[in-house]
C-alpha positions as CSV (number, residue, x, y, z in Angstrom):
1,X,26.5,53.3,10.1
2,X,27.9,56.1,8.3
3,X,29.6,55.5,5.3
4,X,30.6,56.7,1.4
5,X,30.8,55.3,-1.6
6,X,33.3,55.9,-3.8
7,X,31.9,56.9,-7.6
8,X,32.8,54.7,-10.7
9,X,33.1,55.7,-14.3
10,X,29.5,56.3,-15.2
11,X,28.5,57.6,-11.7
12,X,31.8,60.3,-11.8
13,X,30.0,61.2,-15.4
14,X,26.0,60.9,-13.9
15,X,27.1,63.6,-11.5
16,X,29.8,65.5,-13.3
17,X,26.8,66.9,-15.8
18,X,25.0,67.7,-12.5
19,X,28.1,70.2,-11.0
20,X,28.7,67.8,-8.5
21,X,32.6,67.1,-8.9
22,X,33.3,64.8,-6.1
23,X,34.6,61.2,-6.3
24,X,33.0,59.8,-3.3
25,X,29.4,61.0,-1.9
26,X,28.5,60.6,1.8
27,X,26.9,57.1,2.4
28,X,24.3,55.3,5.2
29,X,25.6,51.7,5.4
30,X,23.2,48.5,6.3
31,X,25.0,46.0,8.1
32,X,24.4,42.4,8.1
33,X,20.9,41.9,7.1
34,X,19.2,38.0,7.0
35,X,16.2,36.3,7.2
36,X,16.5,32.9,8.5
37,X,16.0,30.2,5.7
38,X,12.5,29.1,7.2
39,X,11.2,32.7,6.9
40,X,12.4,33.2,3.4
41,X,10.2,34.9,0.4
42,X,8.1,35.8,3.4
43,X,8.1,39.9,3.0
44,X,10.2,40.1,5.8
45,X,13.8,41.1,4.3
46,X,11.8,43.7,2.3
47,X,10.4,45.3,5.8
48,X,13.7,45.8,6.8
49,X,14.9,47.2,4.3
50,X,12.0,50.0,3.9
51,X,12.4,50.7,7.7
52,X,16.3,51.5,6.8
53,X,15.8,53.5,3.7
54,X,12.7,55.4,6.5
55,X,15.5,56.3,9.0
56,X,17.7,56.8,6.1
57,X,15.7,59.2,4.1
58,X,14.8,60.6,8.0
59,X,18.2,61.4,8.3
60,X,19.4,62.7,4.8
61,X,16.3,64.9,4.7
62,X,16.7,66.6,8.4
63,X,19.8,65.8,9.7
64,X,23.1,65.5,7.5
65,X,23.7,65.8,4.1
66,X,23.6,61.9,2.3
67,X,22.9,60.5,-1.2
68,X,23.1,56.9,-0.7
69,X,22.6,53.5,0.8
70,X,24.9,51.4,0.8
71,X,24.9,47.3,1.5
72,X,27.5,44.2,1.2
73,X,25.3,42.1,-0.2
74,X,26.9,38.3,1.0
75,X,26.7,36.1,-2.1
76,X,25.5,32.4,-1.8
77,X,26.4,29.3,-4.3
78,X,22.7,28.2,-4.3
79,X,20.9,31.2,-6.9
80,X,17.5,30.4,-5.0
81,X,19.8,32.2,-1.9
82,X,21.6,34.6,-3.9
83,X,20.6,38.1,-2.6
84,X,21.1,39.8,-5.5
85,X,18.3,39.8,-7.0
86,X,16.1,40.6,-3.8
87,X,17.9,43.8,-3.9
88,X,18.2,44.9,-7.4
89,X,14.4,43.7,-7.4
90,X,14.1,47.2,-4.4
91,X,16.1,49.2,-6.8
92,X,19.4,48.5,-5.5
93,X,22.3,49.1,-8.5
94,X,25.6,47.2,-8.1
95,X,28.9,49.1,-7.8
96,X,31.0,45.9,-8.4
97,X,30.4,42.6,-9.5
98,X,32.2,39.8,-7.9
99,X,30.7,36.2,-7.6
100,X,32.3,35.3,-4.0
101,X,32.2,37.0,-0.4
102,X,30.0,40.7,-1.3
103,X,29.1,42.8,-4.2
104,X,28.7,46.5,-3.3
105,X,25.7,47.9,-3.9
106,X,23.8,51.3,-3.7
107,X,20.6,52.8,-3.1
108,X,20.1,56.4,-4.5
109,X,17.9,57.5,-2.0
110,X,17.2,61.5,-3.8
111,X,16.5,59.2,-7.4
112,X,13.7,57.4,-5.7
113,X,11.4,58.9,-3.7
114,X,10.2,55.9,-2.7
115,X,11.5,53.0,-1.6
116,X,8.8,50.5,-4.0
């Protein structure tokens, strides 16, 4: 879905020294995204993730102008299920931190020509 994400401190500064003076960049979101437990550390959540950042690079290279995508990644008490690091682990940064319900995250999809 279309989104944007709203710079912080250091992004504002990342793109001020670039001439790029806006506060929020236009945004792809990924909705909900799981893998069943059984079918964990299986390759699977990594699949769809490369097929979204495909159509999202698709899209932001032919179609409409986009920098980023964008996830709610849900957190989860047990680490082992903690997201987190699957996506920081495909180059995804985090916007905010929080420890309960979702931590924003982004995927600068002109910084990384490829998704791994």
């Amino acid at each position: 879905m279309n989104d944007s994400l709203r710079l912080d401190e250091n992004l504002i500064e990342f793109f001020k020294n670039k001439d790029i003076l806006y506060k929020t960049l236009p945004a792809i979101k990924v909705g909900r995204l799981a893998v069943h437990d059984n079918y964990l550390r299986k390759g699977l959540g990594t699949i769809m993730l490369m097929l979204s950042y495909t159509v999202a690079k698709s899209i932001c290279d032919k179609k409409c102008g986009c920098r980023f995508i964008v996830l709610d990644a849900k957190r989860n008490k047990d680490p082992e299920k903690d997201p987190i690091h699957f996506y920081k682990k495909l180059n995804f940064k985090i916007l905010k931190e929080r420890t309960k319900g979702t931590t924003l995250m982004y995927f600068d999809i002109k910084l990384n020509e490829k998704f791994i």
